[in-house]
C-alpha positions in Angstrom: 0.0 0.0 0.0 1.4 3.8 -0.8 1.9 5.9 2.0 -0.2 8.4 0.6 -2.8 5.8 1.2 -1.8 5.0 4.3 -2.3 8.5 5.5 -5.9 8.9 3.7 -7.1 5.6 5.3 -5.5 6.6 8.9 -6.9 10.3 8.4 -10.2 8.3 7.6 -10.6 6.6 10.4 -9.7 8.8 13.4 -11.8 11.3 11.4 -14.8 9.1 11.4 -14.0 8.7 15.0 -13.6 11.9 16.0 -16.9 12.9 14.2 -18.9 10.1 16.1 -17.6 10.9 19.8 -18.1 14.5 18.7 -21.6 13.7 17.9 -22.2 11.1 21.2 -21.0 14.1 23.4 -23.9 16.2 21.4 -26.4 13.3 21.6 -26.1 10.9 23.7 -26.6 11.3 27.8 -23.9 10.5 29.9 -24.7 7.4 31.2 -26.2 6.1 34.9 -25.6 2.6 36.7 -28.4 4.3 39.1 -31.0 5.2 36.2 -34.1 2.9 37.1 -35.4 3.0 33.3 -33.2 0.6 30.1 -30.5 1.2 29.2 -29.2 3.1 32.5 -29.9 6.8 30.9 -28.9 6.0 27.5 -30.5 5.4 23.9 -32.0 2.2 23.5 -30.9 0.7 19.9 -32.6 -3.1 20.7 -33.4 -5.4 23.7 -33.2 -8.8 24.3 -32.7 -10.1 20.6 -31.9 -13.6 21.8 -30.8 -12.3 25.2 -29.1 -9.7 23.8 -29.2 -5.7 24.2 -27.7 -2.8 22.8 -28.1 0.8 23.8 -25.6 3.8 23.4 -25.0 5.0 26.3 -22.2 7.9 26.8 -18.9 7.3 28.9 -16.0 9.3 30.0 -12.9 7.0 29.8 -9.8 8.5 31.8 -8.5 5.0 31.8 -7.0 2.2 29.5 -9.8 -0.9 28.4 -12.8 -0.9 30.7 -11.1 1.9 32.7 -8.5 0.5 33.9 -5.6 2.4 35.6 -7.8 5.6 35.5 -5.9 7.7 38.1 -2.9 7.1 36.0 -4.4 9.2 32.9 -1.6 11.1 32.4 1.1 7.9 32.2 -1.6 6.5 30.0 -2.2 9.5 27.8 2.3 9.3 26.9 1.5 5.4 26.9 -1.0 5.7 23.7 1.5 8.3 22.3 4.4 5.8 22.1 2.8 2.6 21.2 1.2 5.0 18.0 4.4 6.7 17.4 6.4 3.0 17.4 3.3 1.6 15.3 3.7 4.4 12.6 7.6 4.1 12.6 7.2 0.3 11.8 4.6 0.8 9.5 6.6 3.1 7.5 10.2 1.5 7.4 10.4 -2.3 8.8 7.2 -3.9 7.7 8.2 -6.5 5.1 4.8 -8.3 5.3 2.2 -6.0 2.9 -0.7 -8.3 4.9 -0.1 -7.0 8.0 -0.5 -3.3 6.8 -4.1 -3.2 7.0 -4.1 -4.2 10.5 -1.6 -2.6 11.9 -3.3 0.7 10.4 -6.1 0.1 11.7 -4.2 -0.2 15.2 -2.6 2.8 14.9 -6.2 4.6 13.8 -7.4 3.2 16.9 -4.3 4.7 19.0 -4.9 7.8 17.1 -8.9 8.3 17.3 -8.0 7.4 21.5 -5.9 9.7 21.8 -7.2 12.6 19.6 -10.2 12.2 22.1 -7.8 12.6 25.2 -6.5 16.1 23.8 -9.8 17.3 23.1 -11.4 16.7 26.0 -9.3 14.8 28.8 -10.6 11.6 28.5 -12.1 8.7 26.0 -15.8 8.9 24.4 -17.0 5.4 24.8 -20.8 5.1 23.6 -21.6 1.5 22.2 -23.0 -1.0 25.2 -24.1 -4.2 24.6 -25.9 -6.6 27.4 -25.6 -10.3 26.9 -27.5 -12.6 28.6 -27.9 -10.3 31.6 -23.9 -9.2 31.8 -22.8 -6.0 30.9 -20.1 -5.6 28.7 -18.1 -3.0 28.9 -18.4 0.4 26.9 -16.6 1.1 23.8 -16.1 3.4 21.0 -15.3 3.0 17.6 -11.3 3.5 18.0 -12.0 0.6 20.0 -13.2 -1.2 17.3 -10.3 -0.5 15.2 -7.9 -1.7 18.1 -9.7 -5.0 18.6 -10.4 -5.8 14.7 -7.1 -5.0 14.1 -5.3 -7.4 16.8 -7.7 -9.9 15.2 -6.9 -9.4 11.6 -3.3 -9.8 12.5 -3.6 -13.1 14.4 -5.2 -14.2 11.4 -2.1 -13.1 8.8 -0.1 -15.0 11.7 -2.0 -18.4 11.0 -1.2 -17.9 7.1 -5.0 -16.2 6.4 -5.1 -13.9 3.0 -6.8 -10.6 4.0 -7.1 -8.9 0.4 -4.1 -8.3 -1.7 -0.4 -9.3 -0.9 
């Protein structure tokens, strides 16, 4: 994949995320473990669909996955800046393996759209919560997404799986 690319895909990305969290923070209320009414404050989307729920409900993240290590946001915050800045610097110059570049950009979007969030407004927009089977998963956002389907995608280049052109 060009660099050029590269860029306009990564720009893609943390822009869609950017627009999204920009529009949950508009949109959505901040969620409530103590609101008596589905889905704890939030926007319903569906509920129990074979035992399972959805709503988007708005959280402030100061922490790493399902707020962990919140009262080290700061740490964190230089944390998310290294891991992207090591993920872009590998991207560019030491990735042999053109299968992997699709996930890896998507990792670094993920860093990115996390980050850009941080900057903007001291901690992560997390808004998609799903229910299954009466446990609550935690909160996420669409960086998020990026992270995990990323991690994914490259476990799946590791076992030998073709994701598109090589």
């Amino acid at each position: 994949m060009k660099k050029s690319k590269l860029f306009f895909y990564l720009f893609l990305l943390v822009f869609a995320d950017f627009l999204i969290s920009k529009a949950a923070i508009r949109c959505i209320p901040k969620m409530s473990w103590f609101h008596t009414l589905y889905p704890y404050g939030g926007i319903g989307v569906f509920r129990d669909f074979y035992g399972i729920s959805f709503s988007l409900n708005r959280v402030e993240n100061t922490g790493a996955a399902w707020g962990l290590f919140s009262h080290f946001s700061g740490y964190l915050f230089f944390l998310r800046c290294a891991i992207a800045l090591t993920l872009l610097v590998y991207l560019l110059f030491f990735n042999k393996i053109s299968a992997r570049v699709f996930p890896l950009l998507l990792i670094l979007a993920g860093a990115t759209g996390n980050i850009v969030d941080f900057l903007l407004y001291g901690y992560v927009v997390d808004l998609f919560h799903f229910n299954f089977w009466g446990y609550t998963f935690p909160v996420f956002n669409v960086a998020d997404m990026c992270i995990f389907l990323g991690v994914l995608a490259i476990f799946f280049v590791n076992k030998g799986w073709k994701l598109g052109k090589s």
